[in-house]
N, C-alpha and C positions, 0 to 999 in steps of 0.2 A: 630490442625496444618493445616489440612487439606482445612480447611475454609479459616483460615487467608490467605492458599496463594491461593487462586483459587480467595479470594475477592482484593485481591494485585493483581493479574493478570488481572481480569476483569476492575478492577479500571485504572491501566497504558492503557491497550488496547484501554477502551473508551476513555481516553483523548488522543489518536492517533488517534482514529476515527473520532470524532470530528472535531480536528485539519485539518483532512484529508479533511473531509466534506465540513466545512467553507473556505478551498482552495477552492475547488472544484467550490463552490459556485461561487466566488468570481470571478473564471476566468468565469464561465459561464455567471454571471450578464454585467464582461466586454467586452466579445464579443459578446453578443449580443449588447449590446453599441456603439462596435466600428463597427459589420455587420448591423445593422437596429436602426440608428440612431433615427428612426421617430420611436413612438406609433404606433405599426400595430394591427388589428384583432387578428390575429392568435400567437398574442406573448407570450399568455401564454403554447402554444403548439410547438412550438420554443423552447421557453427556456426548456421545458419538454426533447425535443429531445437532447439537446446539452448537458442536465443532464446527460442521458443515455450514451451519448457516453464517456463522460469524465469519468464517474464510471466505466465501462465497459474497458474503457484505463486503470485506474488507478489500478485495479483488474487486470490484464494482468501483468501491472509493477511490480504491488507488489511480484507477483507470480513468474514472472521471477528472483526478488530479492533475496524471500528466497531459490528459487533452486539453484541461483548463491553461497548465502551462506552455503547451506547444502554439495553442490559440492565442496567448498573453505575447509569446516569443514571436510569431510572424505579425502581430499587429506591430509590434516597436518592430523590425523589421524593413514593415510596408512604410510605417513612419520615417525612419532614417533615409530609404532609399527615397521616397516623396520632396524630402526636407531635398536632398543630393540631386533630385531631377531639377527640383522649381528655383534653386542656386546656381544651376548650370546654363538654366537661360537666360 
């Protein structure tokens, strides 16, 4: 049981990550497109850079998400068991 769901889990995550990824990608290819229209030298060290900041953004977002919803999950929580205390008396 144990397997099945840890391989269901890794399974859904990776094709998030991915997904994530190939964004990521995608905005990066196009602004360097739209910032350095021309073939420069240094372009593959550019696009290196713009890599980082977008993963590094996107890692910040994510994270700010789930705290958003860890914080949304114990307030309905705190509510339910509230509602369960003030019925019991």
């Amino acid at each position: 049981m144990k397997r099945l769901l840890i391989r269901w889990f890794v399974g859904w995550t990776d094709s998030w990550n991915q997904e994530m990824h190939r964004e990521i990608e995608h905005r990066v290819i196009e602004a360097h497109k739209r910032h350095f229209p021309e073939i420069s030298p240094n372009r593959e060290e550019t696009i290196k850079q713009m890599r980082e900041f977008y993963y590094s953004r996107m890692i910040a977002t994510a994270n700010l998400l789930i705290a958003a919803g860890a914080i949304l999950l114990a307030l309905v929580a705190l509510i339910v068991s509230a509602i369960g205390v003030i019925k019991a008396w």
